[in-house]
Each structure stands twice: as structure tokens, then as C-alpha cells.
C-alpha positions in Angstrom: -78.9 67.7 -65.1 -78.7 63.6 -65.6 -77.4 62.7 -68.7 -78.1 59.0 -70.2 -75.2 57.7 -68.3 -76.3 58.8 -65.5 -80.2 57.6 -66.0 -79.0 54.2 -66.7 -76.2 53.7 -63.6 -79.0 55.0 -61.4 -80.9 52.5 -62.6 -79.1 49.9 -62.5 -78.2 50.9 -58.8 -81.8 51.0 -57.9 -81.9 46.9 -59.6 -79.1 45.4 -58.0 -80.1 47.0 -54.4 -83.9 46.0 -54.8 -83.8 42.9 -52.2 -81.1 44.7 -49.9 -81.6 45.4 -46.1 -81.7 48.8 -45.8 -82.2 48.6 -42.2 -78.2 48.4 -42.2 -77.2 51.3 -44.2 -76.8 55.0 -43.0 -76.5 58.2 -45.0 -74.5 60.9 -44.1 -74.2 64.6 -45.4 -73.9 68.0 -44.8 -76.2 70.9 -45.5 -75.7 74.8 -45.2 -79.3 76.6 -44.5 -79.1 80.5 -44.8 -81.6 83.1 -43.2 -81.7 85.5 -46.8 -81.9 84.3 -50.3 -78.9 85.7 -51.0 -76.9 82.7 -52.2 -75.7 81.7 -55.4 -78.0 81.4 -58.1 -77.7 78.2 -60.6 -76.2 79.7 -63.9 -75.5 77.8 -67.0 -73.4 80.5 -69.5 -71.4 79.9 -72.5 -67.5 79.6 -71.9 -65.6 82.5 -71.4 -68.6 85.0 -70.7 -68.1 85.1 -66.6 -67.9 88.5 -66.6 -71.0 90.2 -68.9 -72.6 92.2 -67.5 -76.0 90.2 -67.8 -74.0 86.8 -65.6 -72.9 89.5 -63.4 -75.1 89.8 -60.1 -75.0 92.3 -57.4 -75.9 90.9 -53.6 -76.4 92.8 -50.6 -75.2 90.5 -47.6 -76.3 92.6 -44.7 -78.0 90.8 -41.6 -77.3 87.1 -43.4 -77.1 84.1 -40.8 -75.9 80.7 -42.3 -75.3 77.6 -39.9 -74.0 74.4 -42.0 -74.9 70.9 -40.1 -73.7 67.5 -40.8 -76.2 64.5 -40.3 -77.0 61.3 -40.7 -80.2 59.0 -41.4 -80.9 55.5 -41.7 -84.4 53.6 -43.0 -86.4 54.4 -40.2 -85.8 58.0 -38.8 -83.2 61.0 -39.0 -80.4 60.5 -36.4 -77.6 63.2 -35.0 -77.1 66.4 -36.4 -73.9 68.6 -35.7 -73.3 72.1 -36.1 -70.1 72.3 -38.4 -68.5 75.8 -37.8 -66.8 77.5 -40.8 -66.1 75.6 -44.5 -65.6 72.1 -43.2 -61.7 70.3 -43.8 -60.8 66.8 -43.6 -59.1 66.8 -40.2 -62.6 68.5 -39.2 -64.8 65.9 -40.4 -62.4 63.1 -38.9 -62.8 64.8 -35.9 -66.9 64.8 -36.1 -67.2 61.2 -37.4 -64.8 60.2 -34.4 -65.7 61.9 -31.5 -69.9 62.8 -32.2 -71.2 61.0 -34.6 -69.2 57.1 -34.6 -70.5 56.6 -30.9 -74.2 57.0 -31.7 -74.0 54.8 -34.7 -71.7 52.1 -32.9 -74.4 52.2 -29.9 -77.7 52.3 -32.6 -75.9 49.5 -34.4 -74.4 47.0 -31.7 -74.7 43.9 -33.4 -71.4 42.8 -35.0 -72.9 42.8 -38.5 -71.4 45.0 -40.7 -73.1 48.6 -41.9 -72.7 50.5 -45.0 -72.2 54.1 -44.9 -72.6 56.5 -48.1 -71.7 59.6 -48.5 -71.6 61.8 -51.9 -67.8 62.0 -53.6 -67.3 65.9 -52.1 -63.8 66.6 -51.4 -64.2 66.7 -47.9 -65.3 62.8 -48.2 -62.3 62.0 -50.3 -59.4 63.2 -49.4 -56.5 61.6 -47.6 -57.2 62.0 -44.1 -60.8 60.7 -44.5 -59.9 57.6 -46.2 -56.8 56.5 -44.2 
């Protein structure tokens, strides 16, 4: 839920980027599609309560399939997707921006200008190994 903070940085994002070329930026993220709906409900519960009874949810798993991919997109249409296999690391990610998804973007975006990429502040996007 966006609290006032939030409504005003975004914004004030959306004001300072109103004249920028999008044409040069690129989103990437990743995305976990299941084939059941058994996945974790959204549950807002009072401190210290985890274990109630009614915050307490029983799931049958039988027969789930779950793929997570990793994408990105730019202004004018969705680019790669990449099957990610397991929970996604840093070293994995490195590995994906490096070896699958870097080459399409270098050869979509050959001029020498620069590009902005954005990604969310997940872990994965953060730690060490993916900034260095």
C-alpha cells in the first residue's frame, strides 16, 4: 500500500521524466507464473499473531508446475525472456545478463549512446556480485 511518501516521490518521478526519451531505457524483471492457485495469499495480521489458527492456512501442492522467467521490455515492444531454474542467486543473474540477455540489448542498441536500465531494489539486483 503507497503511503504519502511514496505518492509524492512517484510523482515527482513521473515530473522530472516527462520530456525524457524513453526510446533509450529498458526494464528488466523477473516473474514466477504457477499452474494452481496455491501460492501465498497477501496477509496483513497484528504482530506476534503468525501462528492463530485463523492466519494459519492449509495447501495442498499436488500436480503444481511453476516456471519463473526473467525479461526485459523497452517503449516499443517486449524483448527476451529466459527461463530462470530454481530461486535465482546473484552469480545466476550475472550469468543471464552476461551471456543471454547483454548481447540482444548491445545488438538492439548499437549506437554508442548510452541506455538506462531499471530494475526493482530485490536482493538479487543488489547484492555484491551484481553491482561489481
Amino acid at each position: 500500500m503507497l503511503n504519502e511518501d511514496h505518492r509524492v516521490a512517484r510523482v515527482n518521478y513521473a515530473q522530472q521524466n516527462l520530456n525524457r526519451d524513453w526510446s533509450r531505457v529498458i526494464f528488466l524483471d523477473e516473474k514466477t507464473f504457477s499452474s494452481s492457485q496455491d501460492s501465498k495469499l497477501p496477509l496483513w495480521r497484528l504482530d506476534n499473531t503468525r501462528y492463530e489458527p485463523n492466519h494459519v492456512l492449509y495447501m495442498q501442492r499436488s500436480g503444481r508446475i511453476s516456471v519463473g522467467v526473467l525479461g526485459w521490455i523497452s517503449s516499443d515492444r517486449p524483448e527476451e525472456l529466459v527461463q530462470i531454474g530454481g530461486q535465482m542467486n546473484g552469480a545466476q543473474y550475472v550469468r543471464i545478463l552476461n551471456d543471454i540477455l547483454l548481447p540482444g540489448i548491445l545488438d538492439r542498441y548499437a549506437h554508442p549512446r548510452p541506455i538506462t536500465v531499471v530494475q526493482d531494489n530485490s536482493r538479487v539486483h543488489t547484492c555484491r556480485i551484481v553491482r561489481t
